[in-house]
N, C-alpha and C positions, 0 to 999 in steps of 0.2 A: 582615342577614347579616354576618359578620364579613368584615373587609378585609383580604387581603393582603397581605404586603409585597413591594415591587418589589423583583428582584432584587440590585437594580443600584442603585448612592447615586445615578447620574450620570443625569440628562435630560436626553438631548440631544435631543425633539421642541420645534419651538417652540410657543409660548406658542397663536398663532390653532390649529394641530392639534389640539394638550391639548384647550382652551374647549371647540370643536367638537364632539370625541367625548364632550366631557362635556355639552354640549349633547343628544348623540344619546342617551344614557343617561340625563338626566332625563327627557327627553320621552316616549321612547319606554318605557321601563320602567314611567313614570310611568301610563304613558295603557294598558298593555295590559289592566288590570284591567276598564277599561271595556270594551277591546274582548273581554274574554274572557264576562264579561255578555250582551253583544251578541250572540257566538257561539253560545252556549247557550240564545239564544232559540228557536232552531228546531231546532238538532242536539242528540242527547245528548252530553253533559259527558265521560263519558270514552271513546268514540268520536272525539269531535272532537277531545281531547286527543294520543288515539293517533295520530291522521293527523297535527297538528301535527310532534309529536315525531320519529316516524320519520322525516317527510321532511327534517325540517332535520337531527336528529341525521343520519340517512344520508350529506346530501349533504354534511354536514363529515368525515364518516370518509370517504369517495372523494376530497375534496378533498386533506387532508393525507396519504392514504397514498399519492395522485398527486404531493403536492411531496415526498415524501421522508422521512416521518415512520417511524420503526421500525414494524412489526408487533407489534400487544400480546401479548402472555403471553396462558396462560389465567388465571392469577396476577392479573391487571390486568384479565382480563373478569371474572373476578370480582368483585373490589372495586367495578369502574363499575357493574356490576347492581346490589351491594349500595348503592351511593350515589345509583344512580337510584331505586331501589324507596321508599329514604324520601325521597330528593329531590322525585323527578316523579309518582310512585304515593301515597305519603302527604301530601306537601307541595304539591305541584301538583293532585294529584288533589282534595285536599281543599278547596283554592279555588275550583275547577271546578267541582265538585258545590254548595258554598255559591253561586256565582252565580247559581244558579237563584231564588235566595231571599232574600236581602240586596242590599242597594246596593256597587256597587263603592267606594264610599269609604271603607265599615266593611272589608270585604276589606283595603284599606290601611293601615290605620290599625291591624287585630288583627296582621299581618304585619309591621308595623313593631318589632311586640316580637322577633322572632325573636332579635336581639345577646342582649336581658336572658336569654332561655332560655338562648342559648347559655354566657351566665355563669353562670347558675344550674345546669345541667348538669354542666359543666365542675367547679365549686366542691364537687357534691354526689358527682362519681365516687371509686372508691378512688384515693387520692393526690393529689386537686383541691385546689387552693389556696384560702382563702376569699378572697372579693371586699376588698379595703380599702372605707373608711368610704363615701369617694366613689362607686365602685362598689355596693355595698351599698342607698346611699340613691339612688341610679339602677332600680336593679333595682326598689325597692318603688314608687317613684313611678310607674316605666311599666305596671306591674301596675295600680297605681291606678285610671289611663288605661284600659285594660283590662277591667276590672270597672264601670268607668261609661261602657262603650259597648255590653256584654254584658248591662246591668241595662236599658238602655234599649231594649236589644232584646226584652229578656222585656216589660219596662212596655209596646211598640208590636207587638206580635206580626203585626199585618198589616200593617206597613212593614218590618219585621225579625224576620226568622224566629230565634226563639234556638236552632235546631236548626241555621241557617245559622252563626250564628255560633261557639256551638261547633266547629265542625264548624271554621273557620278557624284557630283556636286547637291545637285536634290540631294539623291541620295545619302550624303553627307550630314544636311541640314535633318532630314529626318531621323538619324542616325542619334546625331544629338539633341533631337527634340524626345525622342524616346528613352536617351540615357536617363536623360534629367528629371524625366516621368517616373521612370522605374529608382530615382534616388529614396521617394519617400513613400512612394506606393505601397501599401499594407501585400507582402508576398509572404511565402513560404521562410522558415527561418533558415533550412536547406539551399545553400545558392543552384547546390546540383538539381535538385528538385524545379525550382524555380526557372531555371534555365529550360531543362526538361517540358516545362509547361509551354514556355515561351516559345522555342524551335518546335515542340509537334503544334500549338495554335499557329505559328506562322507557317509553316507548312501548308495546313486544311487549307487557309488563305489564297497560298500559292495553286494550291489546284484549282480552287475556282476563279482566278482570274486566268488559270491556264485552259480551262472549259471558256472562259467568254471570250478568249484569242483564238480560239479552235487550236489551240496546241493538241489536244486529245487526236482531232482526227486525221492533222497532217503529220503525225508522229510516225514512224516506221520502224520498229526495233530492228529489225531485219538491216536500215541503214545506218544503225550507232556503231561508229567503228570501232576498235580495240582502245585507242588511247583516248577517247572520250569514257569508255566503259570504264579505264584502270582509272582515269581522273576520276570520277561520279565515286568509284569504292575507296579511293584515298578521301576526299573531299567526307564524306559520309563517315570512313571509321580512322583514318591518321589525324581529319581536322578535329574531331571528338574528342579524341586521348589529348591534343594539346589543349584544349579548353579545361579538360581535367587537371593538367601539370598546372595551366594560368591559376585555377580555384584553388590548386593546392598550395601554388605559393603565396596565394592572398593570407595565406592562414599563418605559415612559417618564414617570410623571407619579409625586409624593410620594404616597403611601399617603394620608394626612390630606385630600388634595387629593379623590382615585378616591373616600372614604370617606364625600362630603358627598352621595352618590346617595343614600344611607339615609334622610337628613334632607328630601330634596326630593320624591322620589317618590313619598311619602305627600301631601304638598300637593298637587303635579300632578295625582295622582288624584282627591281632594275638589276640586279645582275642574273638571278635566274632567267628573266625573261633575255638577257642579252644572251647569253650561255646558251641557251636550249633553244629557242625561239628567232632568234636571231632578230628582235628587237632595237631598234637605236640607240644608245647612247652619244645624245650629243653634249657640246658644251652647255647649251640653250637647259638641257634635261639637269645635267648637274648644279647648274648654276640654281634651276626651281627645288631641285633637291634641297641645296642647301641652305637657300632659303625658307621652304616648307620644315624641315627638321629642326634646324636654329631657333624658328619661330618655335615652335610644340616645346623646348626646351626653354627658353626663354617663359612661355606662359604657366609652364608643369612647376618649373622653380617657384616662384610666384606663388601658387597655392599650396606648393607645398610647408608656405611659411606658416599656413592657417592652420588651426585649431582644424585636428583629425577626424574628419564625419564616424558617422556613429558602424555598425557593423551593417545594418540597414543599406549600406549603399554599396555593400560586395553582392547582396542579391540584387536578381535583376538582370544579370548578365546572360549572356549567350555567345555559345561560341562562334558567333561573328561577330561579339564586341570586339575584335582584335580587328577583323578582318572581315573579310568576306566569308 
């Protein structure tokens, strides 16, 4: 995902604060992929999604318009649907449905291309700048990465679904075509707010594709087991509070500093999932890793040479711009 710039040159949080909330954002971001696997053991994927979203997006829109946050436009619900629908509906949804069928470390690891899209996108719209050299040769490497984790999916079909993996990859592309939307999109000046709008519209979204899947009536509460249950309430209020710590260091901590979640979250995830899940790591996986991570760092330097976008581009976000 790309990184905003803090508004502000000045940090005045201290240094143990910063660590912490960056502590909270590798871990927690890191680890939802597995819990999101977890969750769709027993529940359908975008049902479960839908209930996620609403209740968090909800409880942040009550929260900030009880501290005081303006009342959106219809102007600005607009835009938050449209940023949620590729955000949470194409980009999240799309994770969620592949978890049925892939290991959550290939999840991480195809998501971790999201930046490269995003430059490649960007580069290919009417007026897009092209990538310089360094950018350019970031972009192809992490595709690389990309195409020998996608290959090895089709070569393992009953360890990796290629139908799962794809399916992430979309999901990727929409990811980044909604970042890019929500960069200049008239929102709320609120990123919590905005967010807020964006996870409960993506939500409403997910329930009615989950009525046209008949998720509704083959659902059985009676058969959601206990660690689908503790996933769904982690996912819902631990993945929350880190999208909180993300917003709050956008405000106090260097951009390059907030920026190194990209690079970590994908490890966290292949080892959580090997640790707990008992997931693979192979050479074949490390090798796309660090390909895929090289490249994100490779292209993040790159812009981080440019002239700092305006505060406009820290709204927009949801807490699955990290992650799932």
């Amino acid at each position: 995902m790309t990184q905003p710039a803090s508004p502000s040159n000045e940090y005045r949080a201290s240094p143990l604060a910063v660590w912490s909330a960056l502590t909270v954002v590798y871990l927690v971001w890191g680890s939802t992929y597995l819990a999101i696997r977890f969750a769709v053991e027993t529940t359908p994927p975008f049902l479960m999604a839908a209930a996620r979203f609403i209740v968090s997006g909800g409880c942040l829109l009550v929260w900030r318009r009880a501290a005081g946050d303006t009342k959106p436009t219809l102007l600005e619900w607009r835009n938050a649907a449209i940023i949620g629908l590729f955000l949470l509906v194409g980009g999240n949804g799309g994770v969620v449905w592949a978890a049925q069928f892939i290991p959550s470390s290939l999840s991480a690891l195809l998501v971790a291309t999201v930046p490269l899209w995003m430059a490649l996108i960007d580069t290919l719209r009417p007026g897009g700048k092209w990538p310089g050299l360094k950018s350019a040769l970031g972009i192809f490497i992490g595709f690389c990465g990309a195409a020998l984790l996608i290959g090895w999916s089709a070569a393992n079909a009953g360890a990796m679904n290629l139908a799962g993996a794809a399916a992430v990859v979309l999901a990727s592309i929409f990811w980044a075509i909604g970042s890019l939307y929500g960069r200049t999109a008239p929102l709320p000046a609120s990123p919590l707010l905005a967010a807020g709008m964006e996870m409960f519209s993506g939500g409403i979204a997910q329930v009615i594709i989950a009525l046209a899947l008949g998720e509704w009536s083959s659902f059985d509460p009676a058969a959601v087991s206990q660690r689908s249950a503790l996933a769904l309430v982690y996912l819902t209020i631990i993945g929350s509070c880190a999208f909180v710590a993300y917003a709050w260091l956008l405000r106090v901590a260097p951009t390059p500093l907030v920026a190194t979640y990209a690079y970590v979250n994908p490890l966290v995830a292949v080892l959580l999932g090997f640790f707990l899940a008992d997931e693979p790591i192979t050479l074949r996986t490390l090798l796309a890793a660090g390909l895929i991570i090289g490249s994100v760092v490779l292209v993040s330097s790159q812009k981080q040479k440019s002239p700092a976008p305006s505060d406009r581009a820290v709204r927009g976000l949801s807490v699955t711009s990290k992650s799932p």
